[in-house]
N, C-alpha and C positions, 0 to 999 in steps of 0.2 A: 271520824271526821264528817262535818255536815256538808252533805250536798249539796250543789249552787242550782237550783231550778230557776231559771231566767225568765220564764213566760208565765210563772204562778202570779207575781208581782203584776202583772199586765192586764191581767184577767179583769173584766169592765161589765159581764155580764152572772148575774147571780149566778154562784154554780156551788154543788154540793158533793162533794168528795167523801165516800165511803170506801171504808177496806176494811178486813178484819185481818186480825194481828197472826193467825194461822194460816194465810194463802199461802199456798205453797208455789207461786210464779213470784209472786212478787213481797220482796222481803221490808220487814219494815227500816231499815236502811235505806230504800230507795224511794220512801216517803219525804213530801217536805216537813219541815218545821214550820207550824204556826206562824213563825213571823215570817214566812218568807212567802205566805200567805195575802194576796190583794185584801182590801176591807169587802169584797161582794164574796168573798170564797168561804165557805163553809166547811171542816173537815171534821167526821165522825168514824172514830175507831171502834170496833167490836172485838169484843174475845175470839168469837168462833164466827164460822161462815165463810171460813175462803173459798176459793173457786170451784173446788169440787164438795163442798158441805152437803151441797144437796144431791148429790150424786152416785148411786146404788151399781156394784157391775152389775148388778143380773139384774137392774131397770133403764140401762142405756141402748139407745136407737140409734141407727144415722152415724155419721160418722165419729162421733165419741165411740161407737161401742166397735169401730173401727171396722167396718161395713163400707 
C-alpha cells in the first residue's frame, strides 16, 4: 500500500532527495512515489550507500563508537 506523504506535494523550494535502497533505518516503503512528488523535488535512488556504508567499527569515534 502507497504511503500518503502530505507535505512532498507542498514543497516550493528546489530540494533533492537521495536514499540508497540498502539503509537500513529507513526502508524503501517509507519513501514516496514520484507522483506524490512537488515539480521542485528531485528524488535519486542508489543501490548501495545507506547510513552506515561508509562506516568501519574499528574506524568509529565519538559517540557512534559508543564512547
Amino acid at each position: 500500500m502507497l504511503q500518503q506523504h502530505p507535505f512532498f506535494p507542498g514543497i516550493a523550494v528546489p530540494t533533492l532527495l537521495i536514499q540508497a535502497s540498502d539503509d537500513p533505518l529507513i526502508p524503501l516503503a517509507a519513501l514516496p512515489d514520484t507522483s506524490q512528488l512537488s515539480a521542485s523535488t528531485c528524488s535519486e535512488l542508489s543501490a548501495k550507500g545507506g547510513t552506515f556504508a561508509s562506516c568501519a567499527a574499528d574506524t568509529l569515534t565519538g559517540w557512534s563508537a559508543g564512547s
